[in-house]
C-alpha positions as CSV (number, residue, x, y, z in Angstrom):
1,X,-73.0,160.1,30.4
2,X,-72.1,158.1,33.7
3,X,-69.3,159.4,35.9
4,X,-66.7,158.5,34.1
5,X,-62.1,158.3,34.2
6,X,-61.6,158.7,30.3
7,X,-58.2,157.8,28.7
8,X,-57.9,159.5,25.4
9,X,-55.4,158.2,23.3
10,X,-53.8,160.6,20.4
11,X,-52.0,159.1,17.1
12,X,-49.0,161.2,16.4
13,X,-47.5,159.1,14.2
14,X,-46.1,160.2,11.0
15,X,-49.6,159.3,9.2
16,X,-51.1,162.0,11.2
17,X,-49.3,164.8,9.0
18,X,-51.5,163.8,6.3
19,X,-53.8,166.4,5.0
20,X,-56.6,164.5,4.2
21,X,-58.3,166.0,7.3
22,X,-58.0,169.9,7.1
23,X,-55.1,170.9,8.0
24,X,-53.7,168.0,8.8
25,X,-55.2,164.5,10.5
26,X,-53.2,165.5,13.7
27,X,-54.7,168.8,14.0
28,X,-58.3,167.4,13.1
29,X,-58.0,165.2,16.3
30,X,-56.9,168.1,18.8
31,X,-59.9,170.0,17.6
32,X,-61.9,166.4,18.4
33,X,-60.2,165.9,21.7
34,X,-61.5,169.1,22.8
35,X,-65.2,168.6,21.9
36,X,-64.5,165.0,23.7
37,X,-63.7,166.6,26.9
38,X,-66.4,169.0,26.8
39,X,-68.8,166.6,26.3
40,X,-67.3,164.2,29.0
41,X,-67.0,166.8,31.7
42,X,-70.5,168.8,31.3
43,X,-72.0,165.5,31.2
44,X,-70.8,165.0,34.9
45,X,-68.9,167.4,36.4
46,X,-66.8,164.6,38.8
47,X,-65.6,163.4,35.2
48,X,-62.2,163.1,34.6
49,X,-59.8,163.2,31.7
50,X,-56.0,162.1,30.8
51,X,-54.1,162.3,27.7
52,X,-51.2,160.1,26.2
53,X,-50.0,159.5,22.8
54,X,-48.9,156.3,21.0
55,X,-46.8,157.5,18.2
56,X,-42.9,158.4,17.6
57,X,-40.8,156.4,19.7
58,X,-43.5,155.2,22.0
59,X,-46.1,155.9,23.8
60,X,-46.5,158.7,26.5
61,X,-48.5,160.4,29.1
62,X,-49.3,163.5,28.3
63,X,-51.4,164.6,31.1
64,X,-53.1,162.7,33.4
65,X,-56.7,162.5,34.8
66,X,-57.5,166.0,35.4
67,X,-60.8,168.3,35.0
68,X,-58.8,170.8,33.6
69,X,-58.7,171.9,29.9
70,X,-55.4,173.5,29.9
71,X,-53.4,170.1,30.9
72,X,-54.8,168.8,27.9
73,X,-53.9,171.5,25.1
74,X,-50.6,171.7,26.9
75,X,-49.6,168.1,26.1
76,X,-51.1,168.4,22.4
77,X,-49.0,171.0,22.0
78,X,-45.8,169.2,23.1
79,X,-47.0,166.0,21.3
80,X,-47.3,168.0,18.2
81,X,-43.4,168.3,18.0
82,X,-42.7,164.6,18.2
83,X,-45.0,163.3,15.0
84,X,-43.0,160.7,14.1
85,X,-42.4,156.6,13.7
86,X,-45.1,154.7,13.8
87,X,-48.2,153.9,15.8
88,X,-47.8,151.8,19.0
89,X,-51.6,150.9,20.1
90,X,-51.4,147.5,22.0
91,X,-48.6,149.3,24.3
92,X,-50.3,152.3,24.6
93,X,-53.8,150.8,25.5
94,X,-52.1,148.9,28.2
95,X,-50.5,152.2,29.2
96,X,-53.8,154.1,29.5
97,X,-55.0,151.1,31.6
98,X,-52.7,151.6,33.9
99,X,-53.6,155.4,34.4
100,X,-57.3,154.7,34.5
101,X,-56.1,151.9,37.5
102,X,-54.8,154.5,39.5
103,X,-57.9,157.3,39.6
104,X,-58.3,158.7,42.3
105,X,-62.4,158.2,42.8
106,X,-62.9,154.3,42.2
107,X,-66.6,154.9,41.6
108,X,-65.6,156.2,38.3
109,X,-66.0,154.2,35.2
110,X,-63.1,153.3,33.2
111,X,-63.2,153.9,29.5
112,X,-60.6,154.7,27.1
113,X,-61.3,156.8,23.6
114,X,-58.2,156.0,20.9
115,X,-57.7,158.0,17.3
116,X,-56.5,155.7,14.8
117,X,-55.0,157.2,11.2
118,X,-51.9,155.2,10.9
119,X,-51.4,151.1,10.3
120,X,-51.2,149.0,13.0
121,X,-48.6,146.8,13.0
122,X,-50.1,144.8,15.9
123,X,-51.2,140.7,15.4
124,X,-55.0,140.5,15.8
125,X,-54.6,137.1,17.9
126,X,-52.4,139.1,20.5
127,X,-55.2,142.7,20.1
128,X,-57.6,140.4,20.6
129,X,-56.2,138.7,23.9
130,X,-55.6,141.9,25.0
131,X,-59.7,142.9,24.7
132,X,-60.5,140.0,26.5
133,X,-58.2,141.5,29.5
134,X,-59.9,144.8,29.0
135,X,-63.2,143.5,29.2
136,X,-62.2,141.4,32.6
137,X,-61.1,144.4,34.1
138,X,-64.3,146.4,33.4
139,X,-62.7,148.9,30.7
140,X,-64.9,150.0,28.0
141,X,-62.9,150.4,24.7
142,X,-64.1,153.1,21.7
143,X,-61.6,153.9,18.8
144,X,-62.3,156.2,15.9
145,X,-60.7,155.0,12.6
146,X,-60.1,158.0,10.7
147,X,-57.9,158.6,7.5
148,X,-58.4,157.1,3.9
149,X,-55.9,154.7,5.0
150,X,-54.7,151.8,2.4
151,X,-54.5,149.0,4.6
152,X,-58.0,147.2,5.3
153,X,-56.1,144.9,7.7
154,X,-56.4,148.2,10.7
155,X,-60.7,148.1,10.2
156,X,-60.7,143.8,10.4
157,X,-58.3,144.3,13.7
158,X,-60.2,146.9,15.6
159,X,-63.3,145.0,14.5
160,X,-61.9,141.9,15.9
161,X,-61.0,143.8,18.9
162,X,-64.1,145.3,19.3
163,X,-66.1,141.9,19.2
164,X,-64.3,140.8,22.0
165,X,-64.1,143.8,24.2
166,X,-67.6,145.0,23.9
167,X,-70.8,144.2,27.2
168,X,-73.8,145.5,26.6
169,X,-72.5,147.7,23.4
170,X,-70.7,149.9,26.5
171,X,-67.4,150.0,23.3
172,X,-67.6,151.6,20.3
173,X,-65.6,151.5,17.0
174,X,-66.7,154.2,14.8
175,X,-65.4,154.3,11.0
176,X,-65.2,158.1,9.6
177,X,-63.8,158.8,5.7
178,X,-62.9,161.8,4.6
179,X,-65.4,164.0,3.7
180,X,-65.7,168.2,3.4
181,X,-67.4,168.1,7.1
182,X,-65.0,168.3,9.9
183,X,-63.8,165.5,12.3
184,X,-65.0,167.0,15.2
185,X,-68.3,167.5,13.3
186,X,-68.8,163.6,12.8
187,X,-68.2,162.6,16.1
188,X,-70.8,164.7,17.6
189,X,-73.1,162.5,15.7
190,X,-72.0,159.3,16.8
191,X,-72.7,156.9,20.1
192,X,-69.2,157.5,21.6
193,X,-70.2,161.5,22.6
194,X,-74.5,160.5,22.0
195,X,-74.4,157.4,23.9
196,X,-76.9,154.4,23.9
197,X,-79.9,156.5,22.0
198,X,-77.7,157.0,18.9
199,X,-78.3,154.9,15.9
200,X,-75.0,152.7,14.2
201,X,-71.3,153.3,15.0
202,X,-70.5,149.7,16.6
203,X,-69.3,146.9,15.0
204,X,-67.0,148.0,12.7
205,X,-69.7,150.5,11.0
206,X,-69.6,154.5,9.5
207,X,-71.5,156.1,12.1
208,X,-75.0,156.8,11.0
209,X,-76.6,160.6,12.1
210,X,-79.6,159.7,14.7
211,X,-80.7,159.5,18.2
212,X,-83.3,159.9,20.6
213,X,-84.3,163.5,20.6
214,X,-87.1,163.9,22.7
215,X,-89.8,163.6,20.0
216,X,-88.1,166.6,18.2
217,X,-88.1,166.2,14.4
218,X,-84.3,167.0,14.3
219,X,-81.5,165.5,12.0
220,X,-78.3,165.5,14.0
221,X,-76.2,166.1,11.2
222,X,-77.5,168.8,9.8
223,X,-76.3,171.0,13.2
224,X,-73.5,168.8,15.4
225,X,-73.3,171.1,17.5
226,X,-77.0,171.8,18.5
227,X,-77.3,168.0,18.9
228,X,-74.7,167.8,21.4
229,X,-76.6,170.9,23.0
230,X,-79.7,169.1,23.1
231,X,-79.0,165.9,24.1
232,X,-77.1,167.3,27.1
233,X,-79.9,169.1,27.7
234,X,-82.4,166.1,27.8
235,X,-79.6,164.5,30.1
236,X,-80.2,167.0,32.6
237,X,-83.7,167.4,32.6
238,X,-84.3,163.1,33.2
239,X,-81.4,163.7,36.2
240,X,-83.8,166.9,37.3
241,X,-86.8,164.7,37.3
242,X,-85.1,161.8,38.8
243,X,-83.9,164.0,41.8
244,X,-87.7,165.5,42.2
245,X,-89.7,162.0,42.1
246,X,-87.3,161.4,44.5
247,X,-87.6,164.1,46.9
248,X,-91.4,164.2,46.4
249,X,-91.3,160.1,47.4
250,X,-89.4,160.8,50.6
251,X,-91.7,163.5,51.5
252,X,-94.6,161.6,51.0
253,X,-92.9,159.3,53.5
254,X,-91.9,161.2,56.7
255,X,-95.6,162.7,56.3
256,X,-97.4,159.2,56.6
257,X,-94.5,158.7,59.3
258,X,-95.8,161.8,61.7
259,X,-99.9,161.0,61.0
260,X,-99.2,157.8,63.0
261,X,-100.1,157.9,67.0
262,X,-99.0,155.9,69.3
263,X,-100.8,154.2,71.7
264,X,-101.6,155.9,74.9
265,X,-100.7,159.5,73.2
266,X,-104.2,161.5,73.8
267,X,-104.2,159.5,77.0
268,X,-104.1,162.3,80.4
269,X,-101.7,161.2,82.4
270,X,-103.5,161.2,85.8
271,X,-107.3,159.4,86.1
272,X,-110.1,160.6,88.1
273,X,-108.8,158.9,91.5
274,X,-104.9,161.0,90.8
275,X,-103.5,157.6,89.6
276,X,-101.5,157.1,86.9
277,X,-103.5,156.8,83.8
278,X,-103.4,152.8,82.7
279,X,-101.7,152.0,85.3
280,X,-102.2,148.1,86.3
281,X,-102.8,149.4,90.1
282,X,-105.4,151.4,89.1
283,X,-107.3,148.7,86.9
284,X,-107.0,146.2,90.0
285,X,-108.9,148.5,92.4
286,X,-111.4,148.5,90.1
287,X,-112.0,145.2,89.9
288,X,-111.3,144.5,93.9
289,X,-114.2,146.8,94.9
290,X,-116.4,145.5,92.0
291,X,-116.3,142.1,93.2
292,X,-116.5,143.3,96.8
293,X,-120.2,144.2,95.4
294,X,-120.9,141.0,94.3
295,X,-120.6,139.2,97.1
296,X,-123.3,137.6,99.4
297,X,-123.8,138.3,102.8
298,X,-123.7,134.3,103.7
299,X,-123.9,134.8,107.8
């Protein structure tokens, strides 16, 4: 992964008490979120992270961009006492905008990561206006619907935002039922923590197991865990070759720099007659007395 200022936005609405996700959907994302930061800040240890919910009365920052674990289970355990209300995700991707604007280190790429088990009560003309401004700003956009939820309208609005938002498949809206495999599990598998290599996810789509593994003959989901392993792995062995090429390039370099002579280097600096080697004096008396020779005796 690319250095990178991730946003990662919780839903703590009153959905997320559901227990269609063992032990409940709320709990299945804090168990995500960690594995989300993991992966973010092994990946690149400049990486930062922030935290913000979009639930109960509103949304709200719950830590902001930090390298440090801790701030994040802090603010999932305070968010866990306000499940309430109703999701708020237009406001609180704005929100998350905002915090991504003011990172410290500009060279980091901004990129948001939203949970989504609850309705959205959101129009899709204004979501959509809204990923257009994302997209002009450079932000890349992934959400990860979640939940057997009964409203089909949420999938057609985050596809619809997704559409709009997404350069170069850089945003990602991954679709994950419930199942007897855990949420954090699931993720692993898909392009949001894999990246570019891994198959499906984008467009509205269930995340499909896959990826580029190196020529191993591995199934991702048969092992999460070892996938995430390897393919940060592989990440640091291309960044390990990378550097080497590199430093063997430059070497190759200054050493064709230093086998070049200049002119006049093996040159002694004094001649035969203790002038100055080269020197244009030198030269002339040469040619004065050789033409002295030359001359006829005309008298």
């Amino acid at each position: 992964m690319p250095l990178q200022a991730a946003m990662i936005v919780v839903d703590n609405s009153e959905s997320s008490r559901n227990g269609d996700y063992q032990p409940s959907r709320f709990d299945a994302q804090a168990d995500a979120i960690n594995i989300v930061f993991e992966s973010i800040t092994q990946s690149n240890p400049e990486s930062s992270v922030g935290l913000m919910s979009m639930g109960g009365k509103g949304p709200e920052v719950l830590s902001t961009l930090t390298t440090e674990r801790g701030k994040l289970l802090d603010g999932l355990h305070r968010t866990k006492k306000k499940i309430s209300g109703s999701s708020h995700l237009a406001t609180g991707l704005q929100i998350a905008s905002l915090a991504l604007k003011h990172r410290q280190n500009k060279s980091q790429r901004q990129r948001i990561i939203a949970f989504v088990c609850s309705p959205v009560a959101d129009d899709e003309k204004e979501l959509v206006k809204l990923a257009k401004k994302m997209k002009k700003n450079n932000i890349d956009i992934d959400f990860i619907l979640f939940g057997d939820l009964d409203d089909d309208d949420v999938q057609k609005k985050l596809e619809a935002f997704n559409n709009a938002v997404k350069t170069n498949e850089n945003s990602h809206l991954v679709v994950i039922p419930p199942s007897g495999k855990l949420l954090s599990d699931q993720l692993i598998t898909t392009p949001i923590l894999l990246g570019e290599g891994a198959a499906g996810g984008a467009g509205g789509g269930v995340a499909e197991a896959g990826g580029d593994f190196g020529g191993f003959d591995f199934d991702p989901s048969a092992d999460p865990e070892l996938a995430l392993a390897l393919r940060m792995s592989m990440e640091e062995e291309n960044a390990r070759q990378a550097k080497q090429a590199k430093d063997e390039q430059d070497a190759a370099t200054k050493t064709n720099l230093e086998g070049i002579e200049e002119d006049g280097d093996n040159q002694p600096l004094l001649n035969d007659q203790g002038e100055p080697s080269g020197s244009a004096s030198a030269e002339g008396k040469k040619d004065n007395k050789k033409d002295d020779g030359d001359k006829m005796d005309t008298s």
